[in-house]
C-alpha positions, 0 to 999 in steps of 0.5 A: 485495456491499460491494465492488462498490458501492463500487467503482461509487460510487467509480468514478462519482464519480471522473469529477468529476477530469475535469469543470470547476467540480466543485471543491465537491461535490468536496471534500465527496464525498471527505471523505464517501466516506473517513468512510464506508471508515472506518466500514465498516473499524470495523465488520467482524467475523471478515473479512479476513486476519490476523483471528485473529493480530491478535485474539488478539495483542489479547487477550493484549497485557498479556503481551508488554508485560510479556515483550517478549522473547516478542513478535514485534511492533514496539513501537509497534503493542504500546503501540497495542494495550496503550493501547486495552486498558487501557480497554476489551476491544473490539476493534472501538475498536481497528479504528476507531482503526487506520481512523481513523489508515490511512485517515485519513492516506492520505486527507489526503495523497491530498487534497492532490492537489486535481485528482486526489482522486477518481480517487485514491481509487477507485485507492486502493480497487481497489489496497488495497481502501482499508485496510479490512481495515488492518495494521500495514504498511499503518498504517506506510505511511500514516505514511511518506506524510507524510515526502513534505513533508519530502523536497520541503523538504530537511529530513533530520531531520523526516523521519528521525524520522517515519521511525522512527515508522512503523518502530516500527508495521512495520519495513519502513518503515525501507526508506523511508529511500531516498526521501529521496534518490531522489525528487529525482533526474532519470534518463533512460528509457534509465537506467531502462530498463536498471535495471529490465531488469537487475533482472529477470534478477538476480531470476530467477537469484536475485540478490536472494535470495542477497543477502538470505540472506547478510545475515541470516547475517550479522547472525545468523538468530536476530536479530528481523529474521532470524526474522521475514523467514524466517517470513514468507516461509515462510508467503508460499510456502505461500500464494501458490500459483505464484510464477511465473505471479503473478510473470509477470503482475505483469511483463505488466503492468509492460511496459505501465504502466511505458512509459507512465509514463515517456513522459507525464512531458513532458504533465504540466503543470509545477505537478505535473510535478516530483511526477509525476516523485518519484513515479515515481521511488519507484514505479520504485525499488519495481518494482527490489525486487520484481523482485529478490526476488518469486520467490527471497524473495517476504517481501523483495518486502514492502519495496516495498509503500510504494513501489508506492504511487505508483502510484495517483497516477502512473495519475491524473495521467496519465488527468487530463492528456491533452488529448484529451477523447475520449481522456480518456474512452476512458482512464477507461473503461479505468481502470474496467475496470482498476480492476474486474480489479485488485479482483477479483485482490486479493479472489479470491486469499483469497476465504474471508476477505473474503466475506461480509463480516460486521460487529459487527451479525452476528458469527460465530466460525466459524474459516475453513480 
């Protein structure tokens, strides 16, 4: 299966993090691995989730240019689409366009974390599968990524505005908008603690969802957001089978990572210790909005996807910086291990509409139940 030998490719090289004087084979194996996950993404055909929606929303674009009050999608990811129709009927150019921009953007940024870019990236594969199988939101991610720069830098308007473009690919991403603001700030384990704890038992007394309902009452629930959030997580309930015994096992795993995080910022060497910390804090700010929303509002849950991001790198930093070697490789044994359940979980939950993994070379039109 594809799956597995990326994820063996992958994990192997990512041991090169670890070893000195690797730096250029390093940097060529990246860039290799990330055209490969591209070309792999352009070439899939009849997989994935959301297949026939974004097939179909591709095939009749032209009308909702024409009948904007009848789409239900962002304007920005209707003139992607509209663009590449205009030209030509394949969808597989728009695959390799959305690859290209999702995986490309995520990957230039992941390069710049010159010491950890191949543990990232094997990260990055078993948490997101690396986008090929890319929507609309994991597009707006990639492009929220870049406002980073512009936080570090203080510079409110560059990163409005990319802001507001990743908003017009998914509109989640205006949510991001708090990063601005969060990730310079310094708070103590005993504040975050206490923020994530209470956040936890706001979200089982259905806090979160209150609030979300009440807001939408009162922009008015026939408003685009409104419906959207509504239908959305309509279809996340049908989907997503026992909500609590997912949502006990994402806390599980919480408990240990979040701790972990928090202790090792002191390890972290200085050059990337003020990152370590960004990220942490968007990563912490992402687990608050999914404590408050994934059992009442699972669709609301959404909103930390861009956050939960981080994660990635945190993970990375934290197996690149321990001083022990043994330990070292004791961690990255155990990030493999990790890797592999966490790529299991995201396959098996829609096992159907990833396996097998069909390709332009091989269609089907066989619609999967």
């Amino acid at each position: 299966m594809i799956y597995i030998i990326l994820y063996m490719v992958l994990g192997t090289f990512a041991l090169l993090d670890l070893i000195k004087n690797a730096e250029k084979i390093k940097h060529i194996l990246f860039w290799f691995f990330v055209l490969v996950l591209i070309f792999i993404s352009s070439i899939r055909w009849n997989v994935g989730t959301d297949w026939y929606s974004y097939t179909d929303y591709f095939s009749k674009v032209e009308s909702y240019v024409e009948k904007p009050e009848t789409n239900m999608m962002e304007r920005g990811f209707t003139y992607l689409n509209y663009i590449v129709k205009v030209f030509t009927d394949n969808y597989s150019i728009l695959l390799t366009l959305i690859a290209i921009l999702t995986i490309g953007l995520k990957a230039r940024f992941i390069y710049k974390h010159e010491n950890i870019m191949l543990l990232s990236l094997f990260l990055y594969f078993c948490y997101y599968m690396a986008d090929i199988f890319a929507v609309r939101q994991y597009l707006a991610i990639s492009i929220t990524l870049w406002s980073i720069p512009s936080i570090i830098k203080r510079r409110f308007i560059p990163f409005v505005f990319i802001i507001t473009i990743a908003s017009l690919i998914h509109v989640t991403a205006v949510f991001f908008i708090f990063a601005y603001w969060i990730y310079p700030m310094r708070f103590s384990p005993q504040l975050i603690y206490i923020s994530l704890s209470v956040s936890l038992i706001l979200g089982f007394v259905d806090i979160g969802g209150l609030l979300a309902r009440l807001a939408m009452h009162l922009a008015g629930v026939d408003s685009r957001v409104g419906e959207k959030l509504l239908f959305y997580n309509e279809e996340t309930l049908d989907m997503s089978g026992n909500l609590y015994v997912a949502f006990a096992i994402g806390v599980a795993k919480r408990a240990i990572f979040l701790p972990l995080f928090i202790a090792f910022q002191p390890h972290v060497a200085q050059i990337d210790r003020a990152k370590y910390t960004g990220y942490l804090n968007l990563l912490v700010f992402g687990n608050i909005i999914y404590f408050l929303f994934m059992v009442s509002l699972p669709v609301m849950a959404r909103l930390s996807t861009g956050f939960l991001l981080f994660e990635i790198f945190v993970l990375a930093y934290l197996v690149f910086y321990l001083k022990d070697k043994g330990l070292r490789l004791v961690t990255f044994l155990v990030l493999l291990l990790f890797g592999a359940f966490r790529l299991y979980n995201l396959i098996s939950v829609y096992y159907d509409l990833y396996v097998p993994f069909e390709t332009i070379f091989a269609p089907t039109d066989i619609i999967r139940e």
